[in-house]
C-alpha positions as CSV (number, residue, x, y, z in Angstrom):
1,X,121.6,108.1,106.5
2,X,120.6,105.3,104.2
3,X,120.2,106.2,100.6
4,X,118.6,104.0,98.2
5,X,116.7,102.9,95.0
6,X,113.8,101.5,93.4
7,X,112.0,100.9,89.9
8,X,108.2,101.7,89.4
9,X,107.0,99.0,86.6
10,X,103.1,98.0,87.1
11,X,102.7,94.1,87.6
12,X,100.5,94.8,84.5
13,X,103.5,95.5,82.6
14,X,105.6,92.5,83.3
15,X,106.2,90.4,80.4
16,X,103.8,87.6,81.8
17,X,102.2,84.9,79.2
18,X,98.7,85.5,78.4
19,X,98.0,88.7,77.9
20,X,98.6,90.9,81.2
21,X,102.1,90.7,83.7
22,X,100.7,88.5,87.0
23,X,101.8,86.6,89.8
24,X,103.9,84.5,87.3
25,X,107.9,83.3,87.0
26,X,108.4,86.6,85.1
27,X,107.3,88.5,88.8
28,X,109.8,86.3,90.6
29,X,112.3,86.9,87.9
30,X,111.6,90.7,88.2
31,X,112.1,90.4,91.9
32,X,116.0,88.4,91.0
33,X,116.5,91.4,88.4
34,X,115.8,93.9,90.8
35,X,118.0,92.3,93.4
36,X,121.1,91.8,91.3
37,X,120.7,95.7,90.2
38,X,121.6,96.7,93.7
39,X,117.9,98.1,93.8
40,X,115.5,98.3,97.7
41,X,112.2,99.0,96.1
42,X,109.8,97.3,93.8
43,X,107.0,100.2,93.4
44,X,103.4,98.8,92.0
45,X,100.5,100.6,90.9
46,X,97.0,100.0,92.9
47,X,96.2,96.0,92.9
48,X,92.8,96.7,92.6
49,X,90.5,94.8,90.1
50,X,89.4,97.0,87.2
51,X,86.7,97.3,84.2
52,X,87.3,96.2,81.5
53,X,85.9,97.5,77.4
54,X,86.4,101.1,76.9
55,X,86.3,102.5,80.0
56,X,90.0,103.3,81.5
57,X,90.5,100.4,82.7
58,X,92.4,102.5,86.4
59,X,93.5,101.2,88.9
60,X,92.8,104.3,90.6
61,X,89.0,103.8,89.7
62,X,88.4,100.2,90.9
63,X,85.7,98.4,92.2
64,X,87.0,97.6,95.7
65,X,89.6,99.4,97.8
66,X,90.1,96.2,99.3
67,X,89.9,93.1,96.4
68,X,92.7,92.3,94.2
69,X,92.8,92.1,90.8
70,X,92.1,88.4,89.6
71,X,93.8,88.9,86.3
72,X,97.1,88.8,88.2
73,X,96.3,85.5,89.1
74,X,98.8,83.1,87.6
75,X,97.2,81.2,85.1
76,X,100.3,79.0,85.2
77,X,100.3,77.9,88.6
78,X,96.4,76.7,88.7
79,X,97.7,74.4,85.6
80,X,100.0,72.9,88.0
81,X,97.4,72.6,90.3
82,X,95.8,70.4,87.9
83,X,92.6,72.2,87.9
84,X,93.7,73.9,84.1
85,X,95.4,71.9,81.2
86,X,97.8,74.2,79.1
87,X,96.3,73.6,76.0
88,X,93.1,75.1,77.8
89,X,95.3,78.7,78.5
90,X,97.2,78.3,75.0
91,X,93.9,77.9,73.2
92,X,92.3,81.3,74.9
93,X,92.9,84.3,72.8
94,X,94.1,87.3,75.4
95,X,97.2,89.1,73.2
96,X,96.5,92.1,71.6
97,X,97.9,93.5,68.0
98,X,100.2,95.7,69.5
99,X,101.3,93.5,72.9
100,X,99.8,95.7,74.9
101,X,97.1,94.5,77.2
102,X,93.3,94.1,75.7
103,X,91.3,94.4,79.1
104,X,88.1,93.6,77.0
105,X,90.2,90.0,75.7
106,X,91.0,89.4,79.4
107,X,87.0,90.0,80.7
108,X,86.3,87.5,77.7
109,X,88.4,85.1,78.0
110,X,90.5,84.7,81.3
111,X,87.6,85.1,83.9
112,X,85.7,82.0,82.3
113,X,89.3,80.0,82.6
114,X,89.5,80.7,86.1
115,X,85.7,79.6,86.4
116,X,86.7,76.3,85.2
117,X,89.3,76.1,88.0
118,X,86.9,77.4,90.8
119,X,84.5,74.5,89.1
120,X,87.3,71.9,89.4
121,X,88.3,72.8,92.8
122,X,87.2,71.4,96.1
123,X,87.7,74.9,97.9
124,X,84.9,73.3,100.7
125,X,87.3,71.6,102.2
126,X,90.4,73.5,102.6
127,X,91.1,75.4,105.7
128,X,93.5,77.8,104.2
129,X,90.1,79.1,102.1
130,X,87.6,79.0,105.0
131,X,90.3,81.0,107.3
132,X,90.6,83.5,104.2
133,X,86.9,83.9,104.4
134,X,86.3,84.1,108.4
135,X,89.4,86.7,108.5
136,X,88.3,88.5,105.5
137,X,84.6,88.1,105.6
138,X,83.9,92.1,107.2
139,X,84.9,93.2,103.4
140,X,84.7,90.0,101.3
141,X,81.3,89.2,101.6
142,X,80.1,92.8,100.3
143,X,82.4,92.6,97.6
144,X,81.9,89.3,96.1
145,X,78.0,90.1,96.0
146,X,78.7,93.3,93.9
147,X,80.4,91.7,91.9
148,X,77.9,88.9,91.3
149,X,75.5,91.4,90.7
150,X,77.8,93.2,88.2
151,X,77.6,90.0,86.5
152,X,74.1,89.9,86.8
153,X,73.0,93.0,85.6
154,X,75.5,92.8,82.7
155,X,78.2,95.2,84.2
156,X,75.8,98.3,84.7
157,X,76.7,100.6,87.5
158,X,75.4,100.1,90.9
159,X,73.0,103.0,90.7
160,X,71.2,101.6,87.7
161,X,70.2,98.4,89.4
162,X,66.8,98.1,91.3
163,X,65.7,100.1,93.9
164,X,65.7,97.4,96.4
165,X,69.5,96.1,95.6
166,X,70.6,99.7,94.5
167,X,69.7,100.7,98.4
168,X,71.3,97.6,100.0
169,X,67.9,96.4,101.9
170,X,68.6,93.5,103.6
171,X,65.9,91.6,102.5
172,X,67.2,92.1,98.4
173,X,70.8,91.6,99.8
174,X,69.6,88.1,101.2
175,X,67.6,87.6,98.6
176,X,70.7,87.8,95.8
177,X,73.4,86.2,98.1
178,X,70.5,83.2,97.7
179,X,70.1,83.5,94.0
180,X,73.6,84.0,93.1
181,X,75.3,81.5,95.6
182,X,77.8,79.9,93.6
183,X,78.3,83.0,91.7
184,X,79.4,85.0,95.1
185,X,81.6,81.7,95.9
186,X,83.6,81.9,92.9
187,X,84.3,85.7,93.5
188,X,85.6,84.6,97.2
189,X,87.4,81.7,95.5
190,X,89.1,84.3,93.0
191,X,89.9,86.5,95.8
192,X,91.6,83.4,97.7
193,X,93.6,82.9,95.4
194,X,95.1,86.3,94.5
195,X,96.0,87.0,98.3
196,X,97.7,83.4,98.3
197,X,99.8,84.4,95.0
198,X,100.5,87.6,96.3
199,X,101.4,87.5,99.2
200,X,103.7,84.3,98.1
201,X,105.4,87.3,95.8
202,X,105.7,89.8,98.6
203,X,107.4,86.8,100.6
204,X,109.9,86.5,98.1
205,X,110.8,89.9,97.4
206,X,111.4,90.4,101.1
207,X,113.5,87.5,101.2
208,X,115.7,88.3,98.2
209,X,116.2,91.9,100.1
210,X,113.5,93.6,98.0
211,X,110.8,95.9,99.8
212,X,107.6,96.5,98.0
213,X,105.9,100.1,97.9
214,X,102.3,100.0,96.9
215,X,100.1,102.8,95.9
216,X,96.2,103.4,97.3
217,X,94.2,106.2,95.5
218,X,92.9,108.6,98.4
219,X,89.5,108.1,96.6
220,X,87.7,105.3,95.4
221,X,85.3,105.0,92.2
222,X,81.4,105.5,92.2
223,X,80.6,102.3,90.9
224,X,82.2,100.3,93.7
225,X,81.2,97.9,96.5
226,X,82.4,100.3,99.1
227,X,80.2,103.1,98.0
228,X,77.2,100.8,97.4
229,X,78.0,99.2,100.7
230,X,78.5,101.5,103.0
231,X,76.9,104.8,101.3
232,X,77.2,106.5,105.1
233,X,81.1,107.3,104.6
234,X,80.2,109.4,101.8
235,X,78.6,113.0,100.4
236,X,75.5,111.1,99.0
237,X,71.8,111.9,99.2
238,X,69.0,109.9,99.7
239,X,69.2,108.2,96.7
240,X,72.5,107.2,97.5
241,X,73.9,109.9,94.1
242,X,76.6,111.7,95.4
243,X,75.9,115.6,95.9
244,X,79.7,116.7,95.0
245,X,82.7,114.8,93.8
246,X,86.1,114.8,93.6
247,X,89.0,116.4,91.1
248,X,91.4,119.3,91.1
249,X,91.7,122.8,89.7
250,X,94.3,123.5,86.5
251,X,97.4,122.0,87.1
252,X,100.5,120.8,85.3
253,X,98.3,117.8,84.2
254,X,95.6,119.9,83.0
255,X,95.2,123.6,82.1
256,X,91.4,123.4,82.6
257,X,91.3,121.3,86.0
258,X,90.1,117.5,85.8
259,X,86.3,116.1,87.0
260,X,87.5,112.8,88.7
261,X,83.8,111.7,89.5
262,X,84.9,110.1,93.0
263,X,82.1,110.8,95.9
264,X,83.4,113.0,98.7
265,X,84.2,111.5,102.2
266,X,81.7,112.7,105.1
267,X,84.8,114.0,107.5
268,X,82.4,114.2,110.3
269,X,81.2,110.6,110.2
270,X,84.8,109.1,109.8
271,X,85.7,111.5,112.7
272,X,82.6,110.5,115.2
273,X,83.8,106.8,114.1
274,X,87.2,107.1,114.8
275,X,88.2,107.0,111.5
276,X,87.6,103.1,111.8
277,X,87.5,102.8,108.1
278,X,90.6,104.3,107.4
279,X,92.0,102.7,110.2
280,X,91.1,99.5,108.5
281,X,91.9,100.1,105.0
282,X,95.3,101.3,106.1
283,X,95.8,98.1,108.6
284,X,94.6,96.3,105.3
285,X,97.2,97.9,103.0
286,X,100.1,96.9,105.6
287,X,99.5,93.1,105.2
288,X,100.1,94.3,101.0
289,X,102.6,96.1,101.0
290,X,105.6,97.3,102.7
291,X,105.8,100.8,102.4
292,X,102.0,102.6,101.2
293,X,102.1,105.1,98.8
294,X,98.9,107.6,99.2
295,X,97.6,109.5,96.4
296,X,96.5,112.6,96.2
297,X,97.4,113.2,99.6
298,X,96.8,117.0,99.9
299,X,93.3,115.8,99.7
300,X,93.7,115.2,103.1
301,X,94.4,119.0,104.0
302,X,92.2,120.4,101.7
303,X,89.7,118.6,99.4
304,X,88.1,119.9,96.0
305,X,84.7,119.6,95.8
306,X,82.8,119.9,92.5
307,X,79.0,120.1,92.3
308,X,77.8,116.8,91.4
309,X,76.2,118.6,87.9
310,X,79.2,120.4,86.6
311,X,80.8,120.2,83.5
312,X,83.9,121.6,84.8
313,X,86.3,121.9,87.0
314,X,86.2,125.4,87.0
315,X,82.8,125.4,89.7
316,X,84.8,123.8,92.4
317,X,86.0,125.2,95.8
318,X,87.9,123.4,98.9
319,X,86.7,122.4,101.7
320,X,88.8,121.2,104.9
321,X,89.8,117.2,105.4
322,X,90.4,115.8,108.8
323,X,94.1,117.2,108.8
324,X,96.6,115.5,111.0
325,X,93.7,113.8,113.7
326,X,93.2,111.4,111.0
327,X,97.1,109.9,110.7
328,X,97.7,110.6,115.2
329,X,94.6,108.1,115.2
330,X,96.2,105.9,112.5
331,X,99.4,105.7,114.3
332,X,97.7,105.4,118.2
333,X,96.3,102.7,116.8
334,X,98.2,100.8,114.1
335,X,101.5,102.1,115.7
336,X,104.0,104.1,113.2
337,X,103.7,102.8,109.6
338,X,105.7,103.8,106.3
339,X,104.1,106.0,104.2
340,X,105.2,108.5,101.1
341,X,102.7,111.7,100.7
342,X,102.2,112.0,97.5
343,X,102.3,116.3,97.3
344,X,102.1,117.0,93.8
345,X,100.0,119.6,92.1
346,X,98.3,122.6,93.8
347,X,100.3,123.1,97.4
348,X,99.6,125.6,100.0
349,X,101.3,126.7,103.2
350,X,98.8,123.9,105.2
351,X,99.5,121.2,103.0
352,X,103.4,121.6,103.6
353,X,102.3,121.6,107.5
354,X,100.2,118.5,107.4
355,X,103.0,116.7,105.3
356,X,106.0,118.6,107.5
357,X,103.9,117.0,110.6
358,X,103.3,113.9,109.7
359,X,106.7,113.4,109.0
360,X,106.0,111.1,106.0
361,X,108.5,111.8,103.0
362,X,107.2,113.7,100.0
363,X,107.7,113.3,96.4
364,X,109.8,115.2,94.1
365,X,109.5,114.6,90.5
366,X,112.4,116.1,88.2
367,X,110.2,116.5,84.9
368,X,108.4,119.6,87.2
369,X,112.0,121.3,87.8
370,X,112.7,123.0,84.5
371,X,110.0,125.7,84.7
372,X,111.6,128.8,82.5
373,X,109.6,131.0,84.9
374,X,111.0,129.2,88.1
375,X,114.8,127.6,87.9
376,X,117.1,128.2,90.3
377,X,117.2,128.4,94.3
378,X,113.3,128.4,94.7
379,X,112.2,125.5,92.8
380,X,111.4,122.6,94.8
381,X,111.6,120.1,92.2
382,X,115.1,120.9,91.2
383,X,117.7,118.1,92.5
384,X,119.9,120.3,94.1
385,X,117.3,121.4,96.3
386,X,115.6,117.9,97.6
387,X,115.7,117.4,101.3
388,X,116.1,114.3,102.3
389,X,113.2,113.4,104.0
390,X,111.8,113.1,100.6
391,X,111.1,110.4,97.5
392,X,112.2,111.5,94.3
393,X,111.4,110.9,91.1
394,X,112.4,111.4,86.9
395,X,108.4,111.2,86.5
396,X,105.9,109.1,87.5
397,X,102.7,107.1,86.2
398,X,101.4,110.2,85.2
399,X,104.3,112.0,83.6
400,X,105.9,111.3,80.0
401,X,108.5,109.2,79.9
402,X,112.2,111.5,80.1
403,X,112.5,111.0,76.3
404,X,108.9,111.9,75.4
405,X,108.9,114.7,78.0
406,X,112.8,116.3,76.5
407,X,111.5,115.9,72.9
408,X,108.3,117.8,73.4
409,X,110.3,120.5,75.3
410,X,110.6,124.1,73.8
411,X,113.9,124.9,72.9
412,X,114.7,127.4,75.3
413,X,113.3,124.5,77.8
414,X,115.3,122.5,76.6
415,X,118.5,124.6,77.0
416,X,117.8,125.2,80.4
417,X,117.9,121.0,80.9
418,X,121.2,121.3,78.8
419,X,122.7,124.2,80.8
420,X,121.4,122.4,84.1
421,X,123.7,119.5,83.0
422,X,126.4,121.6,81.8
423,X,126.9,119.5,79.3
424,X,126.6,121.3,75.8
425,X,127.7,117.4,73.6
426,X,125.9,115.5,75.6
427,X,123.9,112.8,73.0
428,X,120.3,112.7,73.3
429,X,120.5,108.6,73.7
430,X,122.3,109.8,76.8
431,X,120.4,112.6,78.2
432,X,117.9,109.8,80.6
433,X,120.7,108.2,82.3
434,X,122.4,111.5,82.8
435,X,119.1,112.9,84.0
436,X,118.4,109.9,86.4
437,X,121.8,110.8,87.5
438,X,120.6,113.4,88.5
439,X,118.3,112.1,90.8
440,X,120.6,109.7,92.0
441,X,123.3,111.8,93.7
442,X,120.6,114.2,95.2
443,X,120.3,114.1,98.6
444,X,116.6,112.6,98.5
445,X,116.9,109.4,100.9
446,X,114.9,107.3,98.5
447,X,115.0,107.5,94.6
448,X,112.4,105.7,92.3
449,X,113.0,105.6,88.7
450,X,110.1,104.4,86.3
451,X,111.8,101.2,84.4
452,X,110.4,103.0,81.2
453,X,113.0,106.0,81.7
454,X,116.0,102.9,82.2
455,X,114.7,102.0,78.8
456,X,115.0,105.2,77.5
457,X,111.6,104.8,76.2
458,X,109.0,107.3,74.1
459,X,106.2,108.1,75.0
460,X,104.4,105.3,73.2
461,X,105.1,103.6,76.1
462,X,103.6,106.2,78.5
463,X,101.5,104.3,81.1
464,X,98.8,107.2,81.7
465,X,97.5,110.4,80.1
466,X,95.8,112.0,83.2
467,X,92.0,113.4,81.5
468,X,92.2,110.9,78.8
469,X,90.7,107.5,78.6
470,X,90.7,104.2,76.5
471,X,94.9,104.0,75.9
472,X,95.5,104.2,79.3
473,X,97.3,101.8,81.7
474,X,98.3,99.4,78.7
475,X,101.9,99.4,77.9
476,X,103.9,96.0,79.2
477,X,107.9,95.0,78.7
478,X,108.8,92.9,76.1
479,X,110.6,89.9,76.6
480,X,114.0,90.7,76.4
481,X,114.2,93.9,77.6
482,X,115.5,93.3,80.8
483,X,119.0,92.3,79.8
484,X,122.2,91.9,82.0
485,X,123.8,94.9,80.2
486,X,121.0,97.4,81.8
487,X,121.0,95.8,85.3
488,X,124.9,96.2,85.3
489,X,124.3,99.9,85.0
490,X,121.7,100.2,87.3
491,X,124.0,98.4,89.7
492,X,126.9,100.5,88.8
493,X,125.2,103.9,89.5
494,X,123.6,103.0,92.1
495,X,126.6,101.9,93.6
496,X,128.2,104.8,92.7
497,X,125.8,107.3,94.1
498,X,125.6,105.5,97.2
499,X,122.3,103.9,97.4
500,X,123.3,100.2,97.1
501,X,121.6,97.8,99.1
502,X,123.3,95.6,101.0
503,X,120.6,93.5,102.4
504,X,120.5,91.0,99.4
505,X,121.5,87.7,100.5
């Protein structure tokens, strides 16, 4: 059996220069880090470009499920280029009071430096960017048109816009590619260059014995150039509004249920198509990533759909997703990929079948365990109960961090973590690593441990409140924090618990 570990740490949280983590030294650093901590797994959140202003800024709600994010771009690396002058970055204001990222500073400030390089660049001549655009074109060329238009129509949803754009008529689409030529050319440009940069990461990491797991949201968002592109994959009428979206009922995130927004997937066109578009988006998050993380992957079993005019989750009823046809088409055709099934929340009898089936591991997350109405032999999310065809986890993006989530525990919950340790003295600046401990010697094959909970972190550095938007997705390292002291106990106990890897050169 192998056994091993990983650290969960956006690339928006590395302590990058100007304002957000990117593609940057501190990535490659990260990367060395991770390596001489004995670790196998870098896990990311989505890659996926974002809003910006006081929205939620989610990765989870992005305007492509195929573009990256060109705020990850390294700023530092065009300077070498010669195509940006450091006193040009070191004069743009991007940092933020607290040092957490401003995405509104970014929108401001970065995107018109990376103009001045996609002005300063002969991209007409280099084959590397032509190839990117031939092999890329069957997404690209939708996408960098939304996002011209965005511009255009000063960052109002799609469905505002005119009727003729709003509807995707070819003549209007013609019409704007036209009008907004070198507009859509910089947004190719920009998408160029992130691929280039990543994938120049990803290299890297693989080389220094380091596997990257990525995360895709089973959705994507409304206002997005797949849904305004291609309006036949989804529950939408003739207006292109979507007649029923996406969310959950209550949960452990949310007592009430949560309204997500997302349009619904038409099941029966994917099917009659061969799933082709999932069967590309998966092919396309392969040449990302080395391992794909799927949210929200019950969805697939069972969907909850919400009437497009409620106010609350409470309205909703499931409906039945394509089930295991979809993944025996994804491997027939792609061959067998790793994925993790992200299980949480509501589970059923069918969901543990399609998961059970598939035989992609689940996740486990050990914040969920200490139910005082559930410990013991039947709780799944208890350590000594993992499987080990499983992932697990202290929390996740979602959760508190381990010392937010203990102090905010009752007391009697908070005995039953004590009594679980059997460790009555045990100091609180000690209960995280004894609780990733925990996780560590369970039998799960693969453990991923948010860097946050290393840290023994609060909650102030929480990375999302699920139904809550505007502080969300924020929080970065400081520089610093990643000292030689805290790698030589990662190293130590993941060497002790077995989960060491020994492909590092």
């Amino acid at each position: 059996m192998n056994r091993s570990a990983g650290i969960l740490l956006s690339v928006t949280s590395l302590p990058s220069k100007y304002g957000i983590g990117c593609f940057d030294g501190s990535a490659y650093r990260f990367v060395d880090w991770l390596a001489g901590a004995g670790q196998t797994y870098w896990q990311i959140l989505p890659l996926a470009p974002v809003s910006h202003g006081k929205s939620d800024n989610s990765p989870y709600q992005a305007f492509s499920a195929f573009a990256g994010n060109p705020y990850f771009i390294s700023l530092e690396a065009r300077v070498e280029q010669g195509v940006l002058t450091q006193g040009e970055c070191d004069a743009a204001d991007f940092d933020s009071a607290d040092g957490r990222v401003d995405y509104q500073k970014l929108h401001d400030n970065r995107l018109p430096l990376l103009r001045k390089a996609y002005e300063r660049s002969d991209i007409s001549r280099d084959p590397a960017y032509q190839q990117f655009v031939q092999e890329n074109n069957w997404w690209l060329s939708d996408y960098a048109l939304f996002m011209a238009l965005k511009g255009f129509f000063r960052e109002a949803p799609w469905t505002e816009w005119p009727e003729d754009i709003r509807l995707h008529w070819g003549f209007a689409v013609d019409y704007y590619h036209r009008k907004l030529y070198y507009d859509v050319e910089f947004q190719k440009y920009l998408q160029f260059q992130f691929f280039r940069q990543w994938w120049a990461l990803k290299d890297y990491a693989n080389r220094r014995g380091i596997q990257i797991i990525g995360d895709i949201p089973i959705y994507v968002s409304p206002d997005s150039a797949d849904v305004w592109a291609h309006p036949e994959l989804f529950q939408l009428n003739e207006q292109n509004q979507p007649t029923a979206v996406a969310g959950c009922p209550p949960d452990a995130f949310s007592a009430t249920g949560q309204i997500w927004g997302n349009p619904l997937y038409r099941w029966d066109y994917h099917r009659s198509t061969g799933f082709d578009w999932w069967v590309s988006r998966l092919w396309h998050s392969f040449r990302l990533y080395n391992v794909v993380r799927i949210d929200h992957f019950r969805g697939f079993d069972e969907y909850f759909s919400i009437p497009c005019d409620s106010t609350s989750a409470l309205s909703g009823h499931w409906e039945r997703g394509p089930g295991l046809d979809l993944f025996r088409t994804v491997e027939a055709r792609l061959g067998w990929r790793r994925i993790i099934a992200e299980d949480l929340g509501y589970m059923t009898d069918s969901v543990r079948w399609l998961v059970r089936n598939t035989g992609f591991p689940n996740m486990k997350v050990l914040e969920f365990g200490f139910d005082p109405d559930d410990v013991g032999a039947a709780n799944d999310y208890l350590p000594h109960n993992y499987g080990e065809n499983c992932v697990a986890y202290t929390g996740t993006h979602d959760n508190e961090t381990l010392v937010g989530w203990y102090q905010n525990l009752s007391p009697a919950v908070g005995q039953l973590v004590r009594d679980y340790l059997c460790d009555e003295s045990l100091a609180d600046e000690r209960l995280p690593h004894a609780l990733i401990a925990l996780v560590l010697r369970s039998r799960a094959n693969d453990c991923i441990i948010p860097i946050q909970d290393w840290l023994g972190c609060d909650n102030r550095c929480r990375m999302n409140v699920p139904s809550t938007v505007g502080q969300n997705w924020r929080w970065r390292l400081r520089g610093g924090e990643l000292t030689a002291e805290l790698q030589s106990q990662i190293l130590g106990m993941t060497l002790r618990f077995g989960r060491m890897n020994w492909d590092i050169p």
